[in-house]
C-alpha positions as CSV (number, residue, x, y, z in Angstrom):
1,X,-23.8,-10.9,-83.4
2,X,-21.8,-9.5,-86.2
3,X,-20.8,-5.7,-86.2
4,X,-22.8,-3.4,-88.6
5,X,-20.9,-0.6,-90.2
6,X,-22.3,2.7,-89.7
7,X,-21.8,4.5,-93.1
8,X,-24.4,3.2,-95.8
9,X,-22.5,3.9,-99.4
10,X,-23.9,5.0,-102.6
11,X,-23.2,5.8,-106.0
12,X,-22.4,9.4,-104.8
13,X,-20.2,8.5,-101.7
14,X,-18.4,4.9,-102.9
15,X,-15.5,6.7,-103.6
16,X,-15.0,9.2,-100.9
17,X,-13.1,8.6,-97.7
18,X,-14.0,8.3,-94.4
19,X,-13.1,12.0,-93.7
20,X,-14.8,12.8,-97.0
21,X,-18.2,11.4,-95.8
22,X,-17.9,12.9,-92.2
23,X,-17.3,16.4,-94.0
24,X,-20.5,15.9,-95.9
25,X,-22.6,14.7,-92.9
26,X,-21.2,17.5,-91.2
27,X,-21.9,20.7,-93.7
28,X,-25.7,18.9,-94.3
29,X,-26.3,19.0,-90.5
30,X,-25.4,22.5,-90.4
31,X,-27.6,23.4,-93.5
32,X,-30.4,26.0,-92.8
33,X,-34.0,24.4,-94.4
34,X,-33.5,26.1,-97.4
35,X,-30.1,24.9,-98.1
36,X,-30.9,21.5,-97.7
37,X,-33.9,22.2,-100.2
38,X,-31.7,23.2,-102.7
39,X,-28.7,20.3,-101.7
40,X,-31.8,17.8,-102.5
41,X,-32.9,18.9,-105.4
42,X,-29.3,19.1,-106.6
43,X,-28.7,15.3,-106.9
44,X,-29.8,13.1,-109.4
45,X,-32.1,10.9,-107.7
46,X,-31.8,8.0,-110.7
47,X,-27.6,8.1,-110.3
48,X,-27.8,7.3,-106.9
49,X,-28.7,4.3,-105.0
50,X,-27.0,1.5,-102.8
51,X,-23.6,0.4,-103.2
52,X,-22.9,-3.3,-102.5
53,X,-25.2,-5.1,-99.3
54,X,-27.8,-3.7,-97.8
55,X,-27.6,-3.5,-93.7
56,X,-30.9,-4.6,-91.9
């Protein structure tokens, strides 16, 4: 069975580097309920979206 990579890229995160993602997954699970309120409603929701194949 072939290995499935555990990082799922989009628009926002393409770009960014491992570090980079783990940084971000870091500071969100370490956001109080309101701060994570106000990270969500921070993104554009329609400039987001998969980048390349989808993982099943």
């Amino acid at each position: 069975m072939a290995e499935q990579s555990k990082d799922i890229f989009s628009e926002h995160t393409k770009e960014m580097t491992s570090e980079q993602r783990t940084e971000l997954q870091e500071k969100v699970s370490n956001m109080t309920e309101e701060e994570l309120k106000e990270f969500r409603n921070s993104l554009d929701p329609d400039s987001m979206g998969f980048f390349g194949e989808e993982c099943v």
